[in-house]
C-alpha positions in Angstrom: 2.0 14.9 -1.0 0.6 11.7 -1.1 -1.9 9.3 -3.7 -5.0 7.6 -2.2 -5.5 4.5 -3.1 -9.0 4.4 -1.9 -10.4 8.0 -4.0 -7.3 7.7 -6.0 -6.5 11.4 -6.1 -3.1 13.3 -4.8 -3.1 15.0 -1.3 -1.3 17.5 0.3 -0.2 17.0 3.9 1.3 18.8 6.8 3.4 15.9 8.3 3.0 18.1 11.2 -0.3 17.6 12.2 -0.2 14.3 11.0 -0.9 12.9 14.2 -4.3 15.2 14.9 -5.6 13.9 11.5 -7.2 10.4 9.7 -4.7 10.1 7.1 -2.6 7.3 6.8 0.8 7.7 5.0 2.4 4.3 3.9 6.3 3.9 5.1 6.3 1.1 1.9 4.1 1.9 -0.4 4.5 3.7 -3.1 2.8 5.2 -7.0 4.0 6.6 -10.0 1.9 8.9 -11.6 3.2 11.1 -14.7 6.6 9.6 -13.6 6.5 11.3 -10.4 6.8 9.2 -7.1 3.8 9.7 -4.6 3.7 7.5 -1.1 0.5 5.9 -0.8 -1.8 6.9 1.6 -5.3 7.0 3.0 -7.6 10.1 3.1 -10.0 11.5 6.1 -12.5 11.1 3.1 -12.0 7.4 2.1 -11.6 6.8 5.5 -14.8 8.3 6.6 -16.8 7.0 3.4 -15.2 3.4 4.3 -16.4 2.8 8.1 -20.0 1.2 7.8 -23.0 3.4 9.6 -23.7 2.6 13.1 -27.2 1.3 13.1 -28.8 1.9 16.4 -31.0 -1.4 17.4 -34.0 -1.2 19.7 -34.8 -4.2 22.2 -38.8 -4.4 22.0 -40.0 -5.1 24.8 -43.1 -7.4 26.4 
């Protein structure tokens, strides 16, 4: 389990297929929440919600 720190909830995660996914687990950073220890982390959500849209730009032409 793991604590976003961009949506700020708790995440379960199959270190597993940890490598197949957008999360990012922290080797250093760390929260206490209810006095339990959580790594910190990044979510496919927050990830996802953070990257800007692509906006697609049309040359006009003379």
């Amino acid at each position: 389990m793991y604590y976003c720190i961009l949506c700020g909830e708790i995440h379960h995660s199959n270190y597993k297929t940890l490598e197949m996914t957008s999360e990012w687990i922290f080797k250093t950073g760390f929260r206490y929440i209810n006095d339990t220890l959580y790594s910190a982390g990044v979510c496919q959500q927050s990830i996802c919600a953070s990257q800007p849209a692509q906006v697609q730009v049309q040359s006009a032409t003379a």
